[in-house]
Every structure is written in structure tokens, then in C-alpha cells.
N, C-alpha and C positions, 0 to 999 in steps of 0.2 A: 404439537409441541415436541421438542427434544429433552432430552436428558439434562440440556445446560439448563442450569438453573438460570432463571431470568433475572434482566438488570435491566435499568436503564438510564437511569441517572447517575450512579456511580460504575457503568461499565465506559470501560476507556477508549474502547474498538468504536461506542454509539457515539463518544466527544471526538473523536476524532472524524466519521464520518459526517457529522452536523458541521463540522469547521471547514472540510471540504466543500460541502453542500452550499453555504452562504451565498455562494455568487450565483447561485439558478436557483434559491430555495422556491422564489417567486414565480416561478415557471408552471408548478401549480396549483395557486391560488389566481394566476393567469390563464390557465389552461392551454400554457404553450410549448413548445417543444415535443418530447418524450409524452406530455400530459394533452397534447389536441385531443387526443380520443375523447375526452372525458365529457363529451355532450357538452358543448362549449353554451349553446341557449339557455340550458337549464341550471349549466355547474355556473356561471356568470352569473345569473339570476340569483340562485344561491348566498353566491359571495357577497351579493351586494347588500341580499337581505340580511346577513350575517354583519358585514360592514354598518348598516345603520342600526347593528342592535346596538351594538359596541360603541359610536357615535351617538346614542339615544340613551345611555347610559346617568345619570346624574354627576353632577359635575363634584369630583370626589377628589383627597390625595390618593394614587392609585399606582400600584405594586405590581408590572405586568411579569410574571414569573415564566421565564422563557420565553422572552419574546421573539427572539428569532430577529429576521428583520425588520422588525415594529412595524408590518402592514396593517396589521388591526391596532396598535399601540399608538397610531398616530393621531386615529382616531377619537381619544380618549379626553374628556373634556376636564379640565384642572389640572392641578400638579401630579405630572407621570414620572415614574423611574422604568425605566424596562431593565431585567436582567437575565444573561444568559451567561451560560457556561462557555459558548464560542464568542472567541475575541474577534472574528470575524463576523460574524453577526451581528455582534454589537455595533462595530465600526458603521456596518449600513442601519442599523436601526438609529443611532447617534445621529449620523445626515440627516433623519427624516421626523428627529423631533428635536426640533429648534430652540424652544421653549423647556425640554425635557432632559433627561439624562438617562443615558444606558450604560449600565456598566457589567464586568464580567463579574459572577459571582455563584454561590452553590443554590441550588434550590433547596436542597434536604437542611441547610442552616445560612438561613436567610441573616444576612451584615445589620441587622435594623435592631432598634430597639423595642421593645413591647407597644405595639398599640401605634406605632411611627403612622398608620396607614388606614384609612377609612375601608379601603376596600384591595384588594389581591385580584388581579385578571390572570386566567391562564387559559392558554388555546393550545390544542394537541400536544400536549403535557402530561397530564395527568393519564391520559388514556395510556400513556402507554409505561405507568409505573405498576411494577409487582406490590404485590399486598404490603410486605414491609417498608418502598417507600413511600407507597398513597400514607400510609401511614405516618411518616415522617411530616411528607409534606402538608395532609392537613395540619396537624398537631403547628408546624412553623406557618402555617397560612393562619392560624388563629390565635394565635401570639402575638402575629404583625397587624393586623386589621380583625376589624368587624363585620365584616364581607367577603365571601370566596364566591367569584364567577367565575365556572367553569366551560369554554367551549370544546367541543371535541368531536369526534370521525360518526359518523351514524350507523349501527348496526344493519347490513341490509342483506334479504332471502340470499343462501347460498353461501354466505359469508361465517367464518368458524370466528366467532366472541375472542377467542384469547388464541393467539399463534404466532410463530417468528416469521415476518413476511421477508424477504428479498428487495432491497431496492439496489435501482442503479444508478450512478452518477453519468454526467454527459461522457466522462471519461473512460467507460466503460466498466468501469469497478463496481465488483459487486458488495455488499452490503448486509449483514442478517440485523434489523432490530426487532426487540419485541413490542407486541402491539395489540389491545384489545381495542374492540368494538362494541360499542354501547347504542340503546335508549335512550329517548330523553328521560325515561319513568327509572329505568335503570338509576342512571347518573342522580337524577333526582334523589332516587332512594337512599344512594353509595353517600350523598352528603349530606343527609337529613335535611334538603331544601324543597325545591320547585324549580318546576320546567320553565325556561325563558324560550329554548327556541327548539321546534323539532321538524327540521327537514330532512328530505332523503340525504343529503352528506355528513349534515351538521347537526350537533345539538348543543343545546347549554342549558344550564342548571346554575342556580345560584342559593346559596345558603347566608344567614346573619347570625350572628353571635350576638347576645347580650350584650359582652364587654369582652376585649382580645383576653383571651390566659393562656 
């Protein structure tokens, strides 16, 4: 870790890279491009298993907070909204739920009203909020719904839990965001719930609330 104090959802350098990113974000969760290396047998295996968890889900109204390009949001069985901070993201997540709506919006203060939402999905989202906004964002994920699923990156041997990684764009630009790495028992723990899925990449945890407040 550096000196800069971490952000991520209201840092302006991470919305501006996610807006670039949009038209290769797929690249991998495909394992293609830049991302071949990434054991294409096992990280496909992976995705898919991750894909039917999300697809296996109860058919719910359902709040995907950052979706990205809705590759898992399209997934999602009943009335979906996906939302993200890039208007670029949106535009391709929007083509891919027909039936749904994406629209651009904040994560730390969700446009809904109390209770709008049975359940809240969020995928490589939350991993990579500092303490003050995991904060934000539960406290608005349980306002909105009675349900937080959370997926996200899997802590693995060798790998430092909290650090600013480097990425790069096809364009060559480079990138710093912050980003921790978690358990499923972790994540479990961070949102008073239970492990839904724990493999070498991925994990997810989901928690319920009595009633949104």
C-alpha cells in the first residue's frame, strides 16, 4: 500500500478508467486477449460455475450494483435494473437485458426508494471499497432490499489481502486501482451472512435482513 489514501468509488482516475475499460472489460471473464494466460480450462470452468450460481438464484426484483457490462446481470431471473457509474458500461449492459434496465448511477447513494428491491447483486465491487465506503454501501444496500449477494476475486497463496494493483488497458495505459482480496469465510464474516460460493477465483457471500432500514 502507498501513502494515497484509498478510494474507489468516488475516486475520479477509477471512473474514468472503468469508462475506458467497457469495450474489453469481457476480455476477462473470457479469458481472452491480455487475460489467455489465466488457465483458460479451469478459469472457464470457474465462470461458468459462477454464471449458474447467479442464473440459480430465486427469481427476485433485483438491484445489480455495478454491473459492468451485465455479463452476470443477464443472468438474473425477474425484474433486473443494473447500475453503474460508466455510461459506457451501461450502453453494453442495456443491449444485453432486453427485458431489464441499466442505468448510470452512484453506488454509495442508490436513486431507489426504501425497500424498491428484494435483493442487491454486486460482483467485483465491493472488494474493492475502502472501509468508509464498504460502509456506505452496505448501510444503501439495506435500505434498498432484504438481500446483499455479494461476488468477488478470491484470496490466493502469495497474493497481499489489500494493495494498489496496476492494470493495463489494450491501449497501453496504465492504471493504479485499489483492491483487496478475500475468502469466502472472510466475506462471509464482513457481511454477517454465508458462503454461496468458494473457488480458486471467486467467492460469494450473501446476507438477509429482516426488513430494508
Amino acid at each position: 500500500m502507498s501513502d494515497r489514501a484509498p478510494a474507489f468509488a468516488r475516486d475520479v482516475a477509477t471512473a474514468a478508467y472503468y469508462e475506458q475499460r467497457a469495450k474489453e472489460y469481457d476480455e476477462w471473464y473470457l479469458a481472452q486477449g491480455r487475460f489467455a494466460s489465466l488457465n483458460p480450462p479451469a478459469w472457464h470452468l470457474e465462470v461458468s460455475r459462477l454464471v449458474d450460481l447467479v442464473g440459480g438464484l430465486p427469481t427476485a426484483r433485483t438491484l445489480d450494483v455495478a454491473c459492468g457490462t451485465g455479463f452476470l446481470t443477464r443472468h438474473l431471473h425477474g425484474v433486473t435494473v443494473g447500475l453503474d457509474r460508466s455510461p459506457a458500461m451501461v450502453a453494453v449492459a442495456q443491449s444485453r437485458l432486453p427485458a431489464g434496465v441499466a442505468i448510470v448511477g452512484d453506488a454509495l447513494k442508490l436513486p431507489f426508494a426504501d425497500g424498491a428491491f428484494d435483493r442487491v447483486l454486486t460482483g467485483h465491487f465491493y472488494g474493492h471499497l475502502p472501509l468508509d465506503e464498504r460502509t456506505v454501501f452496505l448501510s444503501e444496500a439495506r435500505r434498498v432490499a432484504g438481500e446483499l449477494v455479494v461476488i468477488d476475486t478470491a484470496l490466493r497463496p502469495g497474493v497481499e489481502p489489500e494493495q494498489w494493483v496496476e492494470r493495463m488497458l489494450n491501449n497501453g495505459s496504465r492504471h493504479r486501482i485499489y483492491k483487496r482480496y478475500l475468502t469466502s469465510a472472510q466475506l462471509a464474516e464482513e457481511l454477517g451472512g454465508e458462503v454461496l460460493f468458494d473457488g480458486r477465483s471467486f467467492v460469494a457471500a450473501r446476507v438477509t435482513w429482516s426488513s430494508p432500514s
